[in-house]
C-alpha positions in Angstrom: 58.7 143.5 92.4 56.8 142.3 89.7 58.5 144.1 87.3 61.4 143.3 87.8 62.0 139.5 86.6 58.6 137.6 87.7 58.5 135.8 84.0 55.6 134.0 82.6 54.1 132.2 79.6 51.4 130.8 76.7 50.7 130.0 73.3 47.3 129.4 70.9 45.1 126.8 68.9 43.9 127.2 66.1 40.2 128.1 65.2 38.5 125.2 64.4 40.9 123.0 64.6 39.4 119.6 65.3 41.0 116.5 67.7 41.8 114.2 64.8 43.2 116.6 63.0 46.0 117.7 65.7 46.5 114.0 66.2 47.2 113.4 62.3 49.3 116.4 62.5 51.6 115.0 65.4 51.6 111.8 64.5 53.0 112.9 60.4 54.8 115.9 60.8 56.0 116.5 64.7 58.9 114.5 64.7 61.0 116.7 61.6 58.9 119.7 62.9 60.6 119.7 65.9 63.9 118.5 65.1 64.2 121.5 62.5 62.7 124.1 65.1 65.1 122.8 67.8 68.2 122.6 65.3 67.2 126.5 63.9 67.1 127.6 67.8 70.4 126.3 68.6 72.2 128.1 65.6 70.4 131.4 66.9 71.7 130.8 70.7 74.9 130.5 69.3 75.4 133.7 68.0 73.7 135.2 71.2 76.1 133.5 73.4 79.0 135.5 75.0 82.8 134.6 75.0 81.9 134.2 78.7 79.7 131.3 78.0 76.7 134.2 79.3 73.2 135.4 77.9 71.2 137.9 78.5 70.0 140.7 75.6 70.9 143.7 78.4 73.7 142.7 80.2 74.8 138.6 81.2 72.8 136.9 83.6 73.0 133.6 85.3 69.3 133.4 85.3 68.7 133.5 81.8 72.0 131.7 80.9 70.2 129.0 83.3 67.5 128.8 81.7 68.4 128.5 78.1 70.8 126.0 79.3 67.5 123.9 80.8 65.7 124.3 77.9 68.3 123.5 75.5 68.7 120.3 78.0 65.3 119.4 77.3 65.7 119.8 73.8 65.7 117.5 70.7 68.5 119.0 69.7 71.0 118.9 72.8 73.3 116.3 71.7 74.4 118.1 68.7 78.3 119.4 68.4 76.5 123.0 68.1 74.6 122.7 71.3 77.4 120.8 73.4 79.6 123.6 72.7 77.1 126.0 74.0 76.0 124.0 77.2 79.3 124.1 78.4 80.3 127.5 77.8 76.8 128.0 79.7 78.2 125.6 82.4 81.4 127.0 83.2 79.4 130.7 83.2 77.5 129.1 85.8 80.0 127.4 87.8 82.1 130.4 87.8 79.5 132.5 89.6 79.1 130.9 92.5 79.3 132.3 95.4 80.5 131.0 99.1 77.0 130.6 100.3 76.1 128.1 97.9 74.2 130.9 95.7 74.6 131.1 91.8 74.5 134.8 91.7 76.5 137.4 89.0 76.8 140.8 90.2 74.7 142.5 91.1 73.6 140.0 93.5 70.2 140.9 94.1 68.4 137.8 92.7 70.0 135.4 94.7 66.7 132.6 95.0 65.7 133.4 91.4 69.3 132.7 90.0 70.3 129.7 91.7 67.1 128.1 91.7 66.8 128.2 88.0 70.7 127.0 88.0 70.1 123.6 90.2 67.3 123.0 87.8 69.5 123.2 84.9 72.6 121.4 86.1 70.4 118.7 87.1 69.0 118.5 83.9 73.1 118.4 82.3 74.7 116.0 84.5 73.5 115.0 88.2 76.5 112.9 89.4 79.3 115.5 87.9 77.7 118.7 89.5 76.3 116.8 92.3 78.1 119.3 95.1 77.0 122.2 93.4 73.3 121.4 93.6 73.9 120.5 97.0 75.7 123.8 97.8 72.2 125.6 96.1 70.0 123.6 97.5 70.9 124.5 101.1 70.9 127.8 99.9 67.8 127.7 98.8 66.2 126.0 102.1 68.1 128.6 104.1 66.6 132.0 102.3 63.3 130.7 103.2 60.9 133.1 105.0 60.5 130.9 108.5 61.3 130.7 112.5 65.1 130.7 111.3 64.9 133.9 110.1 64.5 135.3 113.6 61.9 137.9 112.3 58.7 136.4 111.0 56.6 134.2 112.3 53.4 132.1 110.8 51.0 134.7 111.2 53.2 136.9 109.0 51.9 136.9 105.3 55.5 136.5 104.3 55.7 133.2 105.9 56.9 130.2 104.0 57.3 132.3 100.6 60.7 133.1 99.1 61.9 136.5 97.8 63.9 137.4 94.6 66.8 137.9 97.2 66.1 135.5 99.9 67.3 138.0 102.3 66.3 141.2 104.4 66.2 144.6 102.6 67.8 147.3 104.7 64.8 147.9 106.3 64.3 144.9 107.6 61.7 144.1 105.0 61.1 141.1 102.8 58.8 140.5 99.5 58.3 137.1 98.5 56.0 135.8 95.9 54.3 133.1 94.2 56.8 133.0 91.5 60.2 132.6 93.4 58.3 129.9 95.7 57.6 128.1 92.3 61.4 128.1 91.5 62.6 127.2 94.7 60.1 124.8 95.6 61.0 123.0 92.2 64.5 122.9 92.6 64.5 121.6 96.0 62.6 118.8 95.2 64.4 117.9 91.9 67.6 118.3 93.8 66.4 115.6 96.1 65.0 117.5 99.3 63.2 115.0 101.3 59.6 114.6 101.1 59.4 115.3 105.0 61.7 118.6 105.1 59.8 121.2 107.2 60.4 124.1 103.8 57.6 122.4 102.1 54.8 122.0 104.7 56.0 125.8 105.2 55.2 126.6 101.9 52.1 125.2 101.7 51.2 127.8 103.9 52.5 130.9 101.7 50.5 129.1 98.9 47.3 128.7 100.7 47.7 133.0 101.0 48.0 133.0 97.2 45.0 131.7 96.4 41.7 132.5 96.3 39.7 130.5 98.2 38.4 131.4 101.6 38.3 127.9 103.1 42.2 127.8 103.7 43.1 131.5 103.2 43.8 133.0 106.3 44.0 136.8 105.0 41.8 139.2 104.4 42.3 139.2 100.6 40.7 136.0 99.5 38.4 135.5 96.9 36.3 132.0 96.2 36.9 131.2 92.1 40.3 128.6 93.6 42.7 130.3 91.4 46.3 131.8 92.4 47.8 135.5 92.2 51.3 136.7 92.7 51.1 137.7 96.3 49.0 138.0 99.3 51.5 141.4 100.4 48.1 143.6 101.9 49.3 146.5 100.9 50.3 145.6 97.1 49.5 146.9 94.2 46.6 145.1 91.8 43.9 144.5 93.9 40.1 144.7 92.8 37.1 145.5 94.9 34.0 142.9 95.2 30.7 143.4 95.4 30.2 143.1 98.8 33.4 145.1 99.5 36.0 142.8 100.0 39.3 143.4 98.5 41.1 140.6 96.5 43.5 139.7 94.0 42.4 138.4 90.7 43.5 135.4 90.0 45.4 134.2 86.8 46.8 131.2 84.6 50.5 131.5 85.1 50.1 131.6 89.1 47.0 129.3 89.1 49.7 126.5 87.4 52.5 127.7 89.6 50.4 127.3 92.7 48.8 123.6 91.4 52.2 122.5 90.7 54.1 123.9 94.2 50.8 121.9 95.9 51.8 118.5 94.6 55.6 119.4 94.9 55.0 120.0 98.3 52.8 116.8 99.0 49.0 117.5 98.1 47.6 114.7 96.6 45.3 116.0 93.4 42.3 115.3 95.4 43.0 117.7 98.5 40.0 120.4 98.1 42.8 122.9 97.7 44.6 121.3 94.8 41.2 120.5 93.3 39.9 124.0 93.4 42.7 125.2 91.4 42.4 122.5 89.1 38.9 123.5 88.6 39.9 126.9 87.4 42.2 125.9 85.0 39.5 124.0 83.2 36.8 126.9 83.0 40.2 128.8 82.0 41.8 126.5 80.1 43.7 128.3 77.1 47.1 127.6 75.0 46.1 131.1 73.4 46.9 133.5 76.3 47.9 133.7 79.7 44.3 133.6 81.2 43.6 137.1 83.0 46.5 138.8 81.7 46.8 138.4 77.9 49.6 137.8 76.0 51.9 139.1 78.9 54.1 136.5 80.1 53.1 134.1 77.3 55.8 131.7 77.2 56.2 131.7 81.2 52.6 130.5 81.4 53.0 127.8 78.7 56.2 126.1 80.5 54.5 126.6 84.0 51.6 124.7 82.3 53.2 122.0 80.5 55.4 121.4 84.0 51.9 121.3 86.2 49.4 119.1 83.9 53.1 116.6 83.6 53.1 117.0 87.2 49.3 115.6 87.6 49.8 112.7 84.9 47.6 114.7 82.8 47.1 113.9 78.8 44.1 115.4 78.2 42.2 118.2 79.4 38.3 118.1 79.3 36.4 121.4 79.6 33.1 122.6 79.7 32.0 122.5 76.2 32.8 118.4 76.1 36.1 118.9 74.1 38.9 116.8 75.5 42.3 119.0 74.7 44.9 117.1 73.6 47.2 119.9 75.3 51.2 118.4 74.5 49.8 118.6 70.4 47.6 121.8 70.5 50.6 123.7 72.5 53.3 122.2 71.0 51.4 123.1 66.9 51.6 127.0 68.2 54.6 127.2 69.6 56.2 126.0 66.9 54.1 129.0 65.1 55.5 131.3 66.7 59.6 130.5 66.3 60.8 133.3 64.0 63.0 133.0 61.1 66.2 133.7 63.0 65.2 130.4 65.0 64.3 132.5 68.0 61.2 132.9 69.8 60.7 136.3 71.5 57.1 137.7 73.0 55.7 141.4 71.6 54.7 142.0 75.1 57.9 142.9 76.7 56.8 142.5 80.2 58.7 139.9 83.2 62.0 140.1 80.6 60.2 138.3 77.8 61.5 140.7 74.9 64.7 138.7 75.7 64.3 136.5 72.9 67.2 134.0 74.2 65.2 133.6 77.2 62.1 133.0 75.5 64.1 130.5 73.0 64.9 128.9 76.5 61.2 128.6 77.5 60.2 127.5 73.9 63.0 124.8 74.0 62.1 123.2 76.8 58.6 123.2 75.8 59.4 121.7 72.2 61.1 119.0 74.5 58.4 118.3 76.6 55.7 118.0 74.7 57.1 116.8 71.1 59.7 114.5 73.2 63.7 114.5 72.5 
């Protein structure tokens, strides 16, 4: 499953590269940095985008149509005549695709939680009050392709409880994967699409996401570590696991899942000081990087970097302090690279073609919304 679309991000600072000089640097130049970035991006999109208002580099896709739609709704650039004209080509792609079940799904339908997920977030971003009934129509989707009781297969004790797969259904054999990364979709778009605090899908949740992290205290399973960081799944019988000393095996933990995990804990309720959302917090900082996606490299680069940007916005975080005494200014030291890395077509596109991210409009999605949130629009 991780192969298949589980995308992720990063980015990097440069050596040396002292506090007072990022600050002079974003206070001087940010503003037309951006604004040129963001303009050369949207001209690049628009010769991407399909008569059908779809993207997608191997065939159109309503996820990745999603999400360059949310990132160019987060973008400096957004209100141009340019970008308009893309958003609602993108828009009407989207609208056109969904289904009866509240899904936003193009054939095949096989990413059903991943898809519509990523299209409530985007629509809500466009235009709340005009799309109001299709949010509403994903969102129950959404709280229905839950793992839970509902399902009339799986119980608590299950490690698939609470989680969400990329199809929020039942394969033929009566089997279901779900994994950190789809929770992190869903678990975001239900509560920007206004699920109540109280809804029983996020105190559900929280207990998929105490099985994706390592840290033995709350983690029922048998393949818990103790460093507080998140993995993609606690499936037993996956693929990835390393052996301990003592014998125990685990899944490593990593940056883009240690964010997505910190982040789905205060979406679902945590305050920052519950030991759980703490311990994860904890590995961040002895991990902290906008250079790679800590544990994995550049794979998933630009995944990890929005997953980031969302989870230390999330906290009310500025600055990031780590072990050395440096406080990070992380909005100016991620936003300087990433605007590094945007090509001279206006694109941004990751070497490492792993979790879709040699798509380079979906990576100009990712970078988009990151321009957005940390150079402001």
């Amino acid at each position: 499953m991780r192969s298949r679309m589980m995308v992720v991000c990063g980015a990097v600072v440069l050596a040396g590269f002292m506090l007072a000089g990022q600050l002079a640097w974003a206070a001087d130049a940010q503003p037309a940095a951006v604004d040129k970035a963001a303009k050369a991006a949207v001209a690049f999109l628009k010769g991407q985008q399909r008569a059908t208002g779809s993207f997608g580099q191997r065939s159109p896709d309503t996820g990745i149509t999603g999400l360059v739609l949310y990132g160019l709704a987060r973008s400096p650039a957004v209100k141009s005549p340019d970008a308009e004209e893309i958003v609602q080509k993108a828009v009407g792609y989207l609208l056109k695709n969904e289904q009866d079940d509240g899904s936003i799904n193009n054939q095949p339908p096989g990413l059903g939680v991943y898809r519509t997920s990523i299209a409530v977030l985007a629509l809500k971003q466009i235009d709340p009050k005009k799309y109001k009934t299709v949010i509403r129509n994903g969102q129950k989707f959404l709280a229905g392709a839950q793992v839970s009781e509902a399902n009339g297969k799986l119980k608590q004790a299950d490690w698939q409880y609470g989680g969400w797969s990329y199809e929020g259904t039942f394969d033929a054999k009566g089997k279901m994967q779900p994994d950190l990364s789809n929770l992190q979709f869903a678990v975001s778009a239900l509560k920007d699409s206004g699920l109540p605090e109280t809804d029983e899908a996020y105190k559900r949740a929280v207990v998929f996401l105490q099985r994706c992290q390592n840290r033995s205290e709350s983690n029922d399973t048998k393949t818990s570590g103790n460093d507080g960081g998140g993995f993609y799944t606690p499936n037993p019988a996956g693929e990835g696991m390393v052996t301990l000393d003592d014998g125990t095996k685990v899944y490593p933990s990593y940056g883009s899942m240690t964010y997505a995990l910190l982040k789905s804990y205060l979406f679902c309720g945590l305050k920052k000081n519950d030991p759980r959302a703490k311990a994860a917090y904890d590995w961040i900082v002895a991990h902290y990087s906008v250079d790679e996606n800590p544990g994995v490299g550049q794979k998933g680069l630009y995944y990890y970097l929005l997953t980031m940007a969302e989870t230390l916005t999330a906290m009310g975080i500025d600055t990031v302090k780590t072990a050395d005494g440096r406080e990070h200014n992380w909005r100016d030291e991620m936003l300087k690279k990433v605007l590094s890395l945007q090509k001279a077509d206006g694109s941004w596109g990751n070497e490492q073609d792993r979790w879709m991210e040699g798509d380079t409009s979906l990576v100009t999605g990712y970078a988009l919304a990151l321009i957005g949130m940390c150079g402001g629009k």
